[in-house]
N, C-alpha and C positions, 0 to 999 in steps of 0.2 A: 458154198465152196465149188467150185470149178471143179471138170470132171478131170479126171487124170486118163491118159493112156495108158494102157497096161499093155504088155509084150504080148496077149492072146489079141487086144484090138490091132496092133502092128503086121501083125504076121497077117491077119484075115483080110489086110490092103495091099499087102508086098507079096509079092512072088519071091519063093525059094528056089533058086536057082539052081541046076544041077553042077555038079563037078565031080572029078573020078576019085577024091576023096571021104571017106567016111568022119561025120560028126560026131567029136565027141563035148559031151557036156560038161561045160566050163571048162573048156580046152583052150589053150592057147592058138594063136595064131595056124601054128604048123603042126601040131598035133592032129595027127588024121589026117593030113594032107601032104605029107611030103615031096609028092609029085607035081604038087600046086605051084603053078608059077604066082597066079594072080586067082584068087578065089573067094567065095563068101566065107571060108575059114571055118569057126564055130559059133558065126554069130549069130545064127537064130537057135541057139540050143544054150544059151548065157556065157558063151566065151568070147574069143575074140575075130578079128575078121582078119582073112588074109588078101585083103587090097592095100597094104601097108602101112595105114593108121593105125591097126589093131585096135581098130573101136571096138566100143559091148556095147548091145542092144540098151541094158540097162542106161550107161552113159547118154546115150545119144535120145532117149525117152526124155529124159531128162529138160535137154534144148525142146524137143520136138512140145513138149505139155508149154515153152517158156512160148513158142511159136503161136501157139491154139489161144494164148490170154487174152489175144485180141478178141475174142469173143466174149470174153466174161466180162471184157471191159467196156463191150456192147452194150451187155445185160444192163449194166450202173447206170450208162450214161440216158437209156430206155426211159429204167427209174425214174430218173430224174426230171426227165423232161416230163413224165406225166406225172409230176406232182408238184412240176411250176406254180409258185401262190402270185406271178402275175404276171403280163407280157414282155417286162425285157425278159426276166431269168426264160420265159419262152422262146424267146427269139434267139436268145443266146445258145441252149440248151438246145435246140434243134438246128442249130447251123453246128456244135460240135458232134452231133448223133449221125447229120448227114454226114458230114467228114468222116468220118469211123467206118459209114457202113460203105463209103465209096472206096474207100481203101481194102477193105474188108472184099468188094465185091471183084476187083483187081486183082485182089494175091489168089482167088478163085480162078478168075475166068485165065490168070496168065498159068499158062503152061500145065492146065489142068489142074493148080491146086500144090502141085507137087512140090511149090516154095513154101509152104508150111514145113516141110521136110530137110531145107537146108541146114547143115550143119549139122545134120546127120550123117555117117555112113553111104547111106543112101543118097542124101541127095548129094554129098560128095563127091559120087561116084560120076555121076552129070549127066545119067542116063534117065530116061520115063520108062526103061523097056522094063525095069522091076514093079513097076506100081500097076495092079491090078487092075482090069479097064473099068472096073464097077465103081471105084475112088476115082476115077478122070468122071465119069459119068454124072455122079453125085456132087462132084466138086461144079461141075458147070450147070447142074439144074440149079446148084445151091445159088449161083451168081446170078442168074435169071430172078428167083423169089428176092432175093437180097434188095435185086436193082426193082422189083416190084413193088415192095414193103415202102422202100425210099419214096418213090412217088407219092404215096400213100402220105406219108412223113412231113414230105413237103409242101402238098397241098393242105394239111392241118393249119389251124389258125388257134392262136390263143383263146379266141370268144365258143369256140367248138369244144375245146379242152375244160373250159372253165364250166358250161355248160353238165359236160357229163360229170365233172366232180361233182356240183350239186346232186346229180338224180344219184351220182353214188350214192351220197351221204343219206339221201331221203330214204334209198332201196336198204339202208344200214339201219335205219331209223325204225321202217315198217318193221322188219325184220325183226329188230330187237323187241318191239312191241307183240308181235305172231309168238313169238316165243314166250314170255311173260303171260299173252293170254292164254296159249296150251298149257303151263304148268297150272292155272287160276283151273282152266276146264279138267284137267287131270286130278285136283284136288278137291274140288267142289263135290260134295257128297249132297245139297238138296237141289230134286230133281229140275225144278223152275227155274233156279240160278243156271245149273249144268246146261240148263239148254241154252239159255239167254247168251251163255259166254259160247257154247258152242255156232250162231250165229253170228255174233260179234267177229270169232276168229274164222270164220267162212268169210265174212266180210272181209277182215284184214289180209287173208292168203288170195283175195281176187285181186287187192290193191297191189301186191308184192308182184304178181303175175303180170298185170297190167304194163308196170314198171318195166319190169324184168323184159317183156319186148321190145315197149319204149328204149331199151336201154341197146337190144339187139340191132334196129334197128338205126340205131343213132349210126351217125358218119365215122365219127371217130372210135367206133365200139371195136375196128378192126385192127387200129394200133396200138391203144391203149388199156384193152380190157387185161386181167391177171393170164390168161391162158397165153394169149402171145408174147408175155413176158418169160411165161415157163418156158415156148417154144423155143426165143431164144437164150433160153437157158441150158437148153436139152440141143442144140444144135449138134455139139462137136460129139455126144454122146451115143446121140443117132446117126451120124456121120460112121462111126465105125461098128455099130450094134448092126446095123440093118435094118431097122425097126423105124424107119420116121414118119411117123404116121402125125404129122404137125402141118400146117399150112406150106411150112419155108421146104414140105419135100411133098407137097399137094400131088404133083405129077405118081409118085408111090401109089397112092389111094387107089386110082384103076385098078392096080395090081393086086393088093392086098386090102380089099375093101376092112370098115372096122368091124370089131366082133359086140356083139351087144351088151357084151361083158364092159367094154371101153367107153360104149354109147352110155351107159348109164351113168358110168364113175363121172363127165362132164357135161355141166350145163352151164355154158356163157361162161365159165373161165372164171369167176366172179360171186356167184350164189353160195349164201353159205347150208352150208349142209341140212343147220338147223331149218332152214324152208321148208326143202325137200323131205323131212319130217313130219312137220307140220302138216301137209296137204296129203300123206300117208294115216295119220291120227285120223284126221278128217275124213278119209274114207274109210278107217275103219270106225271110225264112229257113228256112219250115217245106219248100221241097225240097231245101234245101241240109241241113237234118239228116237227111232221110232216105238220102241220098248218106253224111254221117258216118258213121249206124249201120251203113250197108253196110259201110263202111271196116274200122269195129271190131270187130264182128264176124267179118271174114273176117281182123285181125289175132290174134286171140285163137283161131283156128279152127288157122291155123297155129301 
């Protein structure tokens, strides 16, 4: 689902205007404002606004979330293209994703962004001088990454895309087997077996890792991998949170390097968790085998 704007991500992009009126909450137009000829009224406190629409914040959120779908309808069209099962639905699928995101990169870079906002109060109004310079700022890095990511996009080829579905599947494959063998080594109770599958699954978690760079690597790993589909899924979210710490707001990271807490929760966008288990068992298993081999050898001694 698509994030929604809420009136606390509104207010933290818009400037609150002064006027020699006092606000009152879920006040009408003139309520508090008497002496107002022409004023923000009570519309950032859930009433109405005195520039003569008498819009409500609520109201006008409303358009403003219908404005932002063009992102979610990014997200789909993303989907879609990396899970083409062959070159036209490719070709097709990537000449509608360019289209979306060139339009996308346009209603950014015109007028800072602040067309997302029409038909609101606000942009009604037909002024920039309410929107916050930090939302001009983000709206134009945002059209910079946007027209980035496209290139990326474009220069993809269906033999590239087909390519890393395979090693997905194979990295699904290993996977499911790493798994199967930890529960086999976690359950095995004689010592000889226990060790045998605990090499088995040393083996199978170096093939998983192998992969796993292979996969880093690959060309296409930076369009189509799960993480950059989150990102842009998380755009418009991060867009008023302040928090984007995602490729499409990369210039942020200077600023706000990540916390190790964030480094740990992603690896490749992609892996499933159950891996990064696995090769956790594994070291803490590496005293418990050498405990085994004591075992075994002193049974075979006897």
């Amino acid at each position: 689902m698509a994030y929604e704007i809420t009136p606390h991500d509104f207010c933290s992009i818009v400037e609150n205007p002064r006027c020699q009126g006092k606000e009152m909450n879920n006040g009408t137009a003139k309520e508090g404002h008497p002496n107002c000829d022409w004023c923000k009224g009570n519309y950032f406190v859930g009433g109405e606004c005195n520039y003569g629409g008498r819009h409500k914040m609520a109201d006008d959120l409303h358009q403003i979330n219908k404005n932002f779908r063009d992102f979610d309808v990014l997200v789909k069209q993303q989907v879609k293209l990396s899970k083409s099962k062959n070159e036209t639905e490719f070709n097709n699928f990537k000449k509608t994703l360019l289209n979306s995101f060139k339009s996308l990169k346009d209603k950014c870079e015109s007028e800072a962004g602040t067309g997302f906002f029409y038909g609101s109060c606000i942009g009604l109004d037909g002024s920039q001088t309410h929107f916050a310079d930090r939302i001009k700022i983000t709206f134009k890095r945002l059209a910079k990454e946007l027209g980035h990511y496209m290139k990326q996009v474009e220069r993809s080829t269906w033999q590239q895309l087909h390519k890393f579905q395979e090693k997905l599947k194979q990295l699904d494959k290993l996977s499911q087997e790493a798994n199967q063998l930890t529960e086999d080594w976690k359950n095995e109770t004689d010592p000889v077996k226990k060790s045998q599958l605990f090499a088995l699954l040393s083996q199978k978690n170096q093939e998983v890792k192998r992969l796993q760079e292979e996969l880093k690597n690959d060309p296409t790993f930076a369009i189509f991998n799960q993480e950059k589909n989150d990102e842009l899924a998380n755009i418009v979210k991060n867009i008023f949170q302040g928090s984007p710490n995602t490729s499409f707001f990369s210039w942020k990271k200077k600023d706000k390097p990540e916390t190790e807490g964030t480094k740990s929760e992603k690896y490749l966008g992609f892996i499933p968790k159950e891996v990064g288990k696995n090769s956790l068992l594994i070291a803490g298993g590496l005293l418990g085998l050498l405990l085994i081999y004591w075992v075994v050898k002193r049974k075979f001694s006897d």
